[in-house]
Every structure is written in C-alpha cells, then in structure tokens.
N, C-alpha and C positions, 0 to 999 in steps of 0.2 A: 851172461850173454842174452841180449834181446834177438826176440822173434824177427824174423827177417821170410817176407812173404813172395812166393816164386809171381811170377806173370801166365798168365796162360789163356787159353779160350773156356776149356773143361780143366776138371782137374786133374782129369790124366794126362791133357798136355802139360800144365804145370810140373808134374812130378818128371816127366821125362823132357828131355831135350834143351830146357831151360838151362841159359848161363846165369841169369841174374834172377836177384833178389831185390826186396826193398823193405825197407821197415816201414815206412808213409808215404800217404797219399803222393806228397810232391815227389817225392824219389820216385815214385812208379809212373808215373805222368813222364817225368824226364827220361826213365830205361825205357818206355814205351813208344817216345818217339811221336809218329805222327797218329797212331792209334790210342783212342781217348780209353779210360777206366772205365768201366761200370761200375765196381766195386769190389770192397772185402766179402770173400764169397764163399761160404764153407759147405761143399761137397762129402755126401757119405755113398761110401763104395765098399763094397763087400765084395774082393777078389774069390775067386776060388784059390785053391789050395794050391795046385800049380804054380799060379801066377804071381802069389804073395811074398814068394822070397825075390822076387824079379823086382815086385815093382816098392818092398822094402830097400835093396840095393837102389833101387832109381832115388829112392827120398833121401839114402845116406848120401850119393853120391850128387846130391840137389845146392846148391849155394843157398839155399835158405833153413831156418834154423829155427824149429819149435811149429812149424805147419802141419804136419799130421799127429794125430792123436791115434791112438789103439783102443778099439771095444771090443764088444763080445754081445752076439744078439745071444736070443732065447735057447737057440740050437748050439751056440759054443762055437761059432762062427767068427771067423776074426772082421770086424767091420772097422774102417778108418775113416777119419773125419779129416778132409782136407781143405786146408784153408788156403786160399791164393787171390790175390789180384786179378781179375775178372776184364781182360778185352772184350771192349766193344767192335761195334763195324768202325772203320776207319772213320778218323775224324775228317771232317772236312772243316778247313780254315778259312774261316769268316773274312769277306775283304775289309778291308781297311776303311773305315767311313767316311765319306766326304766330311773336308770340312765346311759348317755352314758359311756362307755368306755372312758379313753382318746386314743388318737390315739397316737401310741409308736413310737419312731423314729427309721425308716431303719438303717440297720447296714451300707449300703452306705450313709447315709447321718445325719451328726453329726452336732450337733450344736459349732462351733468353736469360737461362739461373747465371749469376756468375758469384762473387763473394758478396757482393755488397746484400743480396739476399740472406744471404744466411747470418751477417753482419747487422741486420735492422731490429734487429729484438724479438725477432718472431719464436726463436729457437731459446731464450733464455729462459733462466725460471725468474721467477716472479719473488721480490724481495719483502712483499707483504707477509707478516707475521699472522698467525692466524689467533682467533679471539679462545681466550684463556678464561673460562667460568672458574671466580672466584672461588664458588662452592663446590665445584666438582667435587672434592673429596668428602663430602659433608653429606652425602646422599643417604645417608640411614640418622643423618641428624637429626636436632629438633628444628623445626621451622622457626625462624623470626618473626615478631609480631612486628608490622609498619606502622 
C-alpha cells in the first residue's frame, strides 16, 4: 500500500476532520479545489498523555495511509511526525490573457518575398568541389626535390 497524504492547514487539522487523501501533488491540487498547496509538509508534535490515544484514533480513522510516524524524545515521550499536504491562503485565479493583436503591416512597408525569391539561387548550395592537396597525406614524408 502507498502512502497517501491528508490535506490540512496544521497538522492537527490534517489528522482530524479530513475526508481525503492524496498520494501527489496533482491529486491534492484537484481534492483542494480552489485552495492552492504549499507543500509536502512534515510536523512534529508531542501530545501529552491524554490526548495521544485521541489523536492516534484521529490518524487510524484518517483516509490517509503511512503519514504519521512514532518517536520517542529524551524523556520517553511519545513525539509523531506528521506529514500532510500543506493549504495555502486561497488561491486566487488568474484572468484569462488577452489575446494580442497581430501587429498589421505599415502602408510603407509591404511584404514583397514571394517564391520566385527563395527560387533564385540565393538559398542553394553551391556545386563547387573544394581543392584536394595531393599530398595531404604525405605530411611527415620526404620533400620532393623540383
């Protein structure tokens, strides 16, 4: 089973009151709606002793799967490490951009290319062979006497 990460603000909303999960990015963008991500976001929280079987029940009974981990500080403390999906402030949706104009051509200045330009030989290559030194390969030879 992969990990599957709650939505929240903190992570104690995460653990509680969440219906959904998401294993990635795109999945938590789309359960989020019109509230953008910040990010994958791992919270460490040290309940007290009270509160620990509560808010263990909240993570079993959480639709996500592999987000809290179990420590233990210096003093035998139970500390959890909570990973969640991180709400931002709501997103706000960009308008729609105009689209540009095209830019019209000046009455002084027309376009006059048409095929017989690129037809005139300007664009071809050139069928001249290029000059081949007999002795190229003779370059550590002995010289000819003339």
């Amino acid at each position: 089973m992969s990990h599957a990460y709650p939505l929240g603000k903190t992570a104690r909303d995460a653990l509680k009151g969440t219906m959904e999960a998401a294993r990635t990015r795109y999945e938590a963008e789309d359960l989020a709606g019109d509230v953008a991500i910040d990010a994958l976001e791992t919270e460490w929280i040290t309940p007290s002793e009270k509160d620990l079987p509560k808010i263990m029940e909240q993570a079993a009974d959480n639709p996500g799967h592999g987000f809290v981990q179990h420590y233990e500080d210096g003093s035998g403390k139970t500390v959890l490490a909570v990973t969640y999906w991180k709400l931002a402030k709501v997103k706000k949706k960009k308008p729609a951009p105009k689209p540009k104009p095209a830019p019209a051509p000046h009455a002084d200045q027309e376009d006059h290319t048409d095929d017989l330009y690129f037809k005139s030989g300007r664009t071809k290559k050139s069928s001249r062979k290029r000059f081949i030194d007999p002795n190229q390969m003779d370059l550590f030879g002995e010289k000819k006497a003339d």
